[in-house]
C-alpha positions in Angstrom: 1.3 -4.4 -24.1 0.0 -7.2 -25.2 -3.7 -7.5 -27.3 -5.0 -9.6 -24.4 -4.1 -6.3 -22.1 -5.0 -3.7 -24.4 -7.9 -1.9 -23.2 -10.0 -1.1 -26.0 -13.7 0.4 -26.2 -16.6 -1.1 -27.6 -19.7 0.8 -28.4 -23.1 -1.7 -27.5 -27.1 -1.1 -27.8 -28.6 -2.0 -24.6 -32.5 -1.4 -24.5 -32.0 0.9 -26.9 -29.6 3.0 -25.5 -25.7 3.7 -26.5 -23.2 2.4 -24.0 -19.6 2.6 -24.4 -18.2 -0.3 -23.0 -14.1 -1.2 -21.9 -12.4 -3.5 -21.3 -9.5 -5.9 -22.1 -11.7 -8.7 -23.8 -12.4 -8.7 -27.8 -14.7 -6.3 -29.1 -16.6 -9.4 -29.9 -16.9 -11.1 -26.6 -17.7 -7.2 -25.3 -20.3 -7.4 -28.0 -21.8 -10.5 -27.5 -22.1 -10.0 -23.3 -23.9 -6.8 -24.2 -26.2 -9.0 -26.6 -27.0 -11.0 -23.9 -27.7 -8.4 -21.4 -30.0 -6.7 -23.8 -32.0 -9.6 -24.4 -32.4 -10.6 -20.9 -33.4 -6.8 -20.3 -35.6 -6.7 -23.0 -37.5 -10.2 -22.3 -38.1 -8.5 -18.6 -39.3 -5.4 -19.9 -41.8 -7.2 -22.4 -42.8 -9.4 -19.2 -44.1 -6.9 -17.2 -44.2 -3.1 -19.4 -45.1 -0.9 -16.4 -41.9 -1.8 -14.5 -39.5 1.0 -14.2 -36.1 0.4 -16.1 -33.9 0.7 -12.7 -36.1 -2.3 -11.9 -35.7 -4.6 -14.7 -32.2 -4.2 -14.9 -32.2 -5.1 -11.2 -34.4 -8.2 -12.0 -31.8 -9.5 -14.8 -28.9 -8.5 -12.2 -30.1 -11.0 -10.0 -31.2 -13.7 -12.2 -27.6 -13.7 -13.3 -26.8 -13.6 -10.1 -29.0 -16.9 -9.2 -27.2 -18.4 -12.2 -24.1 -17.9 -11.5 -24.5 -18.9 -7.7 -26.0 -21.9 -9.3 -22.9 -23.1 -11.6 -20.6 -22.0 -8.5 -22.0 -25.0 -6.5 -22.2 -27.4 -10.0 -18.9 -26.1 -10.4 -18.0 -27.3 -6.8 -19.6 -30.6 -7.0 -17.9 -31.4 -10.1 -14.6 -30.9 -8.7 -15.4 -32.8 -5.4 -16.2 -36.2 -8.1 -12.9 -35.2 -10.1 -10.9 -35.3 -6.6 -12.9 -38.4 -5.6 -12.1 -40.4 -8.3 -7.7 -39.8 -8.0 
């Protein structure tokens, strides 16, 4: 097996909490996804304090979402020019 396949686990601090986290990234990558995660969380929570945690992390989840959505479609465009211009 190689090291990209290995499965390893990483252990994170997410809003204060311990997760335990696999997958077959590095454990820095693992570690630097959970960074960001935390901070989106924790910029939420400091937004608006008297939201439940099941809410916030449902707020970040789709922000990200929105993002990602977002680059999709730049993503898409971007490729339409490439192809455009052969």
């Amino acid at each position: 097996m190689s090291i990209e396949q290995e499965v390893r686990s990483v252990r994170v601090q997410i809003l204060g909490e311990e997760h335990n986290i696999k997958g077959q990234a590095s454990a820095e990558y693992i570690e630097s996804l959970a960074s960001l995660v935390d901070g989106r969380l924790q910029e939420v929570q400091k937004n608006n304090p008297l939201l439940p945690r099941h809410r916030v992390a449902i707020l970040v989840a789709i922000n990200l979402a929105n993002e990602l959505e977002k680059l999709k479609k730049e993503h898409e465009g971007l490729l339409a020019l490439v192809e455009e211009a052969n």
